[in-house]
Each structure stands twice: as C-alpha cells, then as structure tokens.
Phi, psi and omega in degrees: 000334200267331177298332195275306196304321182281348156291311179310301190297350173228059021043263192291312173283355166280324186276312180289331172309317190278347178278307194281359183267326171294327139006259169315302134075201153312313168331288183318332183284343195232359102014284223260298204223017169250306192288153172278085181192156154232188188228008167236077155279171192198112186260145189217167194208123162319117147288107181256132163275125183238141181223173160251158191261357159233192174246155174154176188264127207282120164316310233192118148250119178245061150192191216225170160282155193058014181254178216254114181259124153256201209277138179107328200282122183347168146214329171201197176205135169269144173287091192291013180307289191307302168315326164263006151258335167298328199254338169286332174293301162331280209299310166342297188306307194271002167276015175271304200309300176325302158311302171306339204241023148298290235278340166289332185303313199299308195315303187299345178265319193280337185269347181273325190255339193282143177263192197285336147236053157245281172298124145269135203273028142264351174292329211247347159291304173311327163318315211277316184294329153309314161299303193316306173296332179265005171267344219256302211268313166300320168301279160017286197282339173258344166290332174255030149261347170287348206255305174290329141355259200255034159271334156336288181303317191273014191278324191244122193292145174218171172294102169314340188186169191288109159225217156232138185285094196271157167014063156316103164270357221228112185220181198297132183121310189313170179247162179250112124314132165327075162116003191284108156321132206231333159224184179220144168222124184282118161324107199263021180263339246230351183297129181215188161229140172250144157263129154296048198274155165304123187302349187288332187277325186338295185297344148304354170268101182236184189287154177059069189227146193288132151218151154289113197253135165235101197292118183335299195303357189091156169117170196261181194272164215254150144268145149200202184228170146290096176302315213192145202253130188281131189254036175178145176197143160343117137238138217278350172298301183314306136133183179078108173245030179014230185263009172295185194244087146322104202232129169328154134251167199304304169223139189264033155257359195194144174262123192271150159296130172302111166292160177226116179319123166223124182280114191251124147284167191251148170260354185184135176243123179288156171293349157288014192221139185232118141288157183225124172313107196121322193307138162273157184211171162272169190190100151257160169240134188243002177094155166332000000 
C-alpha cells in the first residue's frame, strides 16, 4: 500500500511546485508588467535663481552653501553708498519740484483775484498751464524718487521663500550684475516626485489615486497621491522640443512605450528622511 502512495504523493508534490512557480509566476508577470508603477522616478523641487536686482559690488554674504534659510532672510548685500546718494539726489530734486509748484500755485490764485484789466484771460490760462506742467514734473520727481527708493532697498538681498541654500557663487568683493544669479535656493515647501511611467500604464493612472515612494537612498516609504498627469512630451521625429518634457527611452533600437511624466504629491515627509532634488526613487499606485 505505501508503494502505491508514493507515485501519488510525488505526483501531487510535483503538481503543488509546478502550480506555486506558475503561481510565482504570473504574480510576477503582472506585477512587472501590468501593474502601475516604476523605478524612473525623480524628486524634484522648485529652484529660485537669486541675483540682485541692482548693480555693484557685494559687501557682504551672510549665509554658507547648503544652509538652510527662511523667507526674508539676508543672503548678501551690494554696496549701497551710490543708491543713498541717488536717493538724496531724488529727494533733493522733488523739495525743488515742490517749491515750484507752491510757488506756480500763489501765481495762479493771484492773476485769479486780479480783474480783467489788469489781468488778461490768456495771462490767466497760461499761469494755469504753466501750474499743470509743474505738477507734472512733480508726480516725475516723486516717482523718481520712490525708484531710488527702492533700488536702496534691493541693495540687500533676501530670501524670497524657505529652502536651501545650493551652488553658492557669490562671495565679499564680487561685482553683482543686475538680474545675474549668483545663487540658487531650493524650495524646501516645493518637494515632489515625478514618475516616468509608460503611456501603455497611463489608462491605470488616475488624479488623486494613492502612491508609494520608495527612494533609492534608503529610508521608508513615502505616501503621496497623484496630482497630475503631464499632457504633452518631445516628439523627437518632429524635431523641436520646445518646453515639453524630453524623456529617454531606455533603448533607442527597438520600439518601446514612450514615458510620461506624472507628478506625484507628497502627504508628509518624516523628519528622519532628507530630501534631495535629483534623487531617484520607486513610485507605485496603490489605487484611488
């Protein structure tokens, strides 16, 4: 009897192996190549380019590379000695302005009480027109004193938003050009991830659907959702890639589905885990 059961019994344990590898499998097949997910993710972060906005030579930098800023906060200073003589020059100019155009006003009250053969009524449009032009001049002289104003002011650079501070360029000595960037600070509010998935996965993507970040670098996984699906990419036949998103494809001998960038939010990053703008990551969709 124990002679008959064992052709059975490895039979059967041959048909449960061969079940649990097509099993393994299939998991794997769909997995792989069904499910909505990749490995060419990209955390990415708005970059602000900080320059000064006049010109002259930096005074001053107060703060290091890679440190961490909030919004408002110094990042250098240009010398403002010429810009405070400039704003002394303004203010100067328009109590000049001022003065004229009291003293056009009095002309003008006065040739106004005088009667019609003293005064002639082209003596007294002209008085009045002469007032117009010096009033004229005075809005001129207060604008360009609000202008040096606040080329005054832009002498000392600050932080536009909360980040870090990246590829420090600038250091005490330097000359700044006007609008030229000397640094870069990364938004630290601004963090997100784009995924690269295959337009064949696209109809599994939809907006706000549950995802997983898991970051090359170690550390655990991230939640976030899908903001948003990108509705355009370089096509490279055409030529021209304008502002669209140029995306590789893996091998450019044989045809592959084309990626498409989807912008994944983030819901919450722990504080043990520091993002870096560039890093790679993983990106599942776990469904709506």
């Amino acid at each position: 009897m124990r002679d008959k059961l064992t052709p059975l019994f490895r039979f059967l344990l041959s048909a449960l192996v061969l079940g649990g590898a097509l099993f393994a499998g299939h998991t794997a097949w769909t997995r792989y190549m069904e499910s909505p997910w990749t490995r060419d993710g990209r955390v990415r972060a708005d970059i602000v380019s900080i320059g000064a906005d006049v010109a002259g030579t930096v005074t001053s930098v107060a703060v290091r590379d890679n440190q961490a800023v909030q919004a408002g906060d110094v990042l250098f200073t240009v010398d403002p000695a010429r810009y405070r003589a400039a704003l002394a020059q303004a203010e100067a100019a328009l109590a000049a302005q001022q003065a004229e155009v009291r003293q056009r006003s009095r002309h003008v009250q006065r040739r106004a009480g005088l009667g019609d053969d003293i005064v002639s009524a082209e003596s007294r449009e002209d008085a009045g027109d002469v007032a117009d032009a010096a009033t004229a001049r005075l809005r001129a002289a207060q604008a360009a004193r609000d202008l040096a104003k606040l080329n005054l002011e832009r002498t000392v650079v600050r932080a536009p938003v909360a980040g870090y501070v990246t590829n420090l360029q600038v250091h005490a000595g330097d000359y700044a050009a006007a609008g030229a960037a000397r640094l870069a600070l990364v938004d630290s509010g601004s963090f997100h991830v784009i995924g690269y998935f295959e337009e064949t996965r696209l109809p599994m993507l939809k907006a706000g659907a549950r995802a997983q970040v898991r970051l090359m670098g170690g550390g655990g996984a991230l939640r976030g959702h899908i903001d948003s699906i990108a509705r355009g990419i370089t096509d490279r036949d055409a030529g021209g890639a304008g502002l669209l998103a140029d995306v590789h494809p893996t091998f450019n001998w044989v045809r592959l589905a084309q990626r498409v960038p989807v912008r994944i939010a983030l819901d919450g990053v722990p504080k043990d885990i520091a993002l870096v703008a560039g890093a790679t990551c993983t990106v599942e969709i776990n469904g709506s």
